[in-house]
C-alpha positions in Angstrom: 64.6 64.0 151.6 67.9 65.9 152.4 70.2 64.1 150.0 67.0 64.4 147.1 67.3 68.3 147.9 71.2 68.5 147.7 70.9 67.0 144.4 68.2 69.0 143.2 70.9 72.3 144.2 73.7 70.5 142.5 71.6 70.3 139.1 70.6 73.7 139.4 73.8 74.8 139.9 75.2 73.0 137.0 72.3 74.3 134.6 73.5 77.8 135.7 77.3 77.5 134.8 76.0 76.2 131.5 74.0 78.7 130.6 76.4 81.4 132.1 78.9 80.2 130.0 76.4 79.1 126.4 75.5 83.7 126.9 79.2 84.7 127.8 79.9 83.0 124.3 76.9 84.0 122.6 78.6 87.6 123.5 81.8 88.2 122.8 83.9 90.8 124.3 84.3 93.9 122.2 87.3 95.2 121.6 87.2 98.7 120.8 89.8 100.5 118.1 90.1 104.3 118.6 92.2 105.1 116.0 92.4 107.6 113.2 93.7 106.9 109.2 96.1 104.3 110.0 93.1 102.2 111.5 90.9 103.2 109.4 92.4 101.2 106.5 92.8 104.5 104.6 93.7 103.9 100.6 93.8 100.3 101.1 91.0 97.6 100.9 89.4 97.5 104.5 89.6 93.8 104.5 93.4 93.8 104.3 93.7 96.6 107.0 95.2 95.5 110.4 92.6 95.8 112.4 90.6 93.4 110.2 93.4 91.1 110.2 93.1 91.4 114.1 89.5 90.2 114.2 90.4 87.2 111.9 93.4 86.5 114.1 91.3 86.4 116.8 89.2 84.0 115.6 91.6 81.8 114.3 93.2 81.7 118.3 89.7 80.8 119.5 89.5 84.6 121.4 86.1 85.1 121.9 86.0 88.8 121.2 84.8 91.2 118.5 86.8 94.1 117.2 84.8 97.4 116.7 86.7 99.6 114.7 85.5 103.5 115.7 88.6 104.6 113.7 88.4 107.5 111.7 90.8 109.3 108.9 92.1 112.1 109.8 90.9 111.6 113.4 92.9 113.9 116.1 92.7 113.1 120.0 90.7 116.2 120.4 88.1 114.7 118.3 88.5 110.8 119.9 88.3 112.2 123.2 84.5 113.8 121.8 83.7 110.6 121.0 85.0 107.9 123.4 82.1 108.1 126.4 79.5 107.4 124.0 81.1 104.8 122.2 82.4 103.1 125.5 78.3 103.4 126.8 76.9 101.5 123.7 79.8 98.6 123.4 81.1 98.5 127.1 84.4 97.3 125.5 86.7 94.7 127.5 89.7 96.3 126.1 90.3 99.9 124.5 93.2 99.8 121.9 94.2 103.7 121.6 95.7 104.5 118.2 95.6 108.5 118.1 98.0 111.4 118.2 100.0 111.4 114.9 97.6 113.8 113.3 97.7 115.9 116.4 101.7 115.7 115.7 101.7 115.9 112.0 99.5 119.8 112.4 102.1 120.4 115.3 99.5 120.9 118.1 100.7 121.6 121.4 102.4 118.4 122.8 99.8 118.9 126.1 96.9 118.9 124.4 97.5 115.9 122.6 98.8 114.3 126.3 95.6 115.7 128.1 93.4 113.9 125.3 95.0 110.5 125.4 95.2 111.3 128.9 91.3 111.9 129.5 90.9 109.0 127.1 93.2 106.4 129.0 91.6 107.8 132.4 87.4 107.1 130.9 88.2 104.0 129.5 89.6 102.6 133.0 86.8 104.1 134.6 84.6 101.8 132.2 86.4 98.5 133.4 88.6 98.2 130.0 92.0 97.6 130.0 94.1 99.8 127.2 96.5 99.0 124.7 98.4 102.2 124.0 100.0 102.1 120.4 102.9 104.6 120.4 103.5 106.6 117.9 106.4 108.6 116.1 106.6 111.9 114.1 109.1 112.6 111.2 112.2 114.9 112.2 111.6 117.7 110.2 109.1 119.1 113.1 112.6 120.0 114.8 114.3 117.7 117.2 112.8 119.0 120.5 109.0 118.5 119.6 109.6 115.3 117.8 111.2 113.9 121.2 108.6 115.9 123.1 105.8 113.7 121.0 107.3 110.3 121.1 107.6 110.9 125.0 103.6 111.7 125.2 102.8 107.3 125.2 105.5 106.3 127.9 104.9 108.7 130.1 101.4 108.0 130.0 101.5 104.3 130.1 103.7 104.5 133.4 101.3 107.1 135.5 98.3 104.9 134.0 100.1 101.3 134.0 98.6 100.5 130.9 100.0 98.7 128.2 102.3 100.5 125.4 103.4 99.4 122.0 106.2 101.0 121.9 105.6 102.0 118.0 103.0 100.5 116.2 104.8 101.7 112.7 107.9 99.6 113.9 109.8 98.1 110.5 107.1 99.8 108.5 107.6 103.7 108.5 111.2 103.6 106.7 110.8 101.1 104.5 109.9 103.0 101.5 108.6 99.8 100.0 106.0 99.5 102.4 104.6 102.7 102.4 102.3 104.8 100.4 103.4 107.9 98.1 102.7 110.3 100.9 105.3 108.6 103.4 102.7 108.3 106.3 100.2 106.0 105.6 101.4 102.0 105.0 100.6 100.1 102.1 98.8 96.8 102.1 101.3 94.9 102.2 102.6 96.5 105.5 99.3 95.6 107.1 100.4 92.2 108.3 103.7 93.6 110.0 101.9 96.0 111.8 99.5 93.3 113.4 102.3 91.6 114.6 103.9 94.8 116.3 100.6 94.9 118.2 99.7 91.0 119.1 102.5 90.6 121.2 101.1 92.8 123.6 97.4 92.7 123.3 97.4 88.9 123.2 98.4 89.1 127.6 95.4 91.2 127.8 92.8 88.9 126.4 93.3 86.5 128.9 94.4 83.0 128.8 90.6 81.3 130.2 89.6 82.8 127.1 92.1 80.6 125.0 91.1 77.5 123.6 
C-alpha cells in the first residue's frame, strides 16, 4: 500500500513538471522595447527594423520570448516614463530594453530630466521583476562640448547605481558612416539595421538565460 502510494506521488509529480513546463512554453517571456524612432523602424520597412530582427533572432536561437515593441517616433523619456507602468502591468515583461533619451538630447532638455526619467524608468521596471538592458546613446557635438559629455554620461552612471546592463552605444559603427544613415544624419538606414542588432545581442543574450537555450 505504501510503495502503490509513493508511486501514485511520483506520477503526479511528473504530470506536474510536464505541464509546468508544456504552459511556460505555451507563454513566452515578453521582452519589452521602450524605445523612440530609432526602434520604431522610422522611414524604413518595419520588418527590416532591429527590433524585428531581434524577435527572428530569437527564434532562430530557440529563446522562448516575444519582443513587444512599445517604441514610438519621436518618443522623449518624459513621455516613456508616462507610459511604462501600464505597459509593464499588461505584459509583465522578463526583460525591459530601454532605448530613450536622444530626443530628449537632440531638443537640449536639461540633462536631469532626461536622468530622472530613465532613472524612474530603470527603478519601476526592477520593481516589476525585469531585468534592463540600457542602450546608451550619443548626441552630435554641435550641442557644445559640455552637454554632449554631460548626455553620454546620463547611461553609465545609471547603469552602475542600478547595476543594470548598458550598451555602451547602440549606434556603434552606424552613426558616422554616412553610407548607413538616412539624409537627416540621425536615423539609420536599412541596411544599418542588422549592425545595430549585433551592438545589442552581445549583451542581452546573458540576460535571457542559458535554461532557456536549446
Amino acid at each position: 500500500m505504501l510503495d502503490w502510494f509513493r508511486r501514485l506521488i511520483l506520477v503526479n509529480g511528473c504530470l506536474l513538471l510536464l505541464f509546468s513546463a508544456n504552459s511556460w512554453a505555451n507563454h513566452p517571456q515578453p521582452i519589452l522595447v521602450m524605445g523612440d524612432s530609432l526602434s520604431a523602424g522610422y522611414g524604413i520597412d518595419l520588418n527590416s527594423g532591429w527590433v524585428q530582427l531581434l524577435q527572428e533572432k530569437l527564434e532562430s536561437h530557440k529563446f522562448s520570448h516575444a519582443v513587444i515593441n512599445a517604441s514610438v517616433s519621436g518618443e522623449t523619456t518624459t513621455g516613456g516614463a508616462a507610459r511604462l507602468d501600464k505597459l509593464l502591468k499588461t505584459h509583465k515583461p522578463s526583460i525591459v530594453i530601454l532605448e530613450l533619451g536622444g530626443n530628449d538630447g537632440l531638443r537640449g532638455q536639461p540633462v536631469n530630466i532626461t536622468r530622472d526619467n530613465l532613472s524612474a524608468m530603470i527603478d519601476a521596471s526592477l520593481n516589476a521583476n525585469a531585468q534592463v538592458l540600457l542602450l546608451g546613446m550619443q548626441i552630435p557635438p554641435n550641442y557644445g562640448a559640455r552637454y554632449t559629455q554631460m548626455f553620454s554620461d546620463i547611461y553609465p552612471e545609471l547603469a552602475q547605481e542600478y547595476q543594470v546592463t548598458l550598451v555602451p552605444f547602440m549606434l556603434d559603427g552606424v552613426a558616422l558612416n554616412r553610407e548607413l544613415m538616412r539624409n537627416d544624419s540621425i536615423h539609420p538606414t536599412e541596411e544599418a539595421q542588422p549592425m545595430i542588432l549585433d551592438n545589442v545581442w552581445p549583451y542581452l543574450e546573458p540576460l535571457l538565460g542559458e535554461d532557456d537555450a536549446s
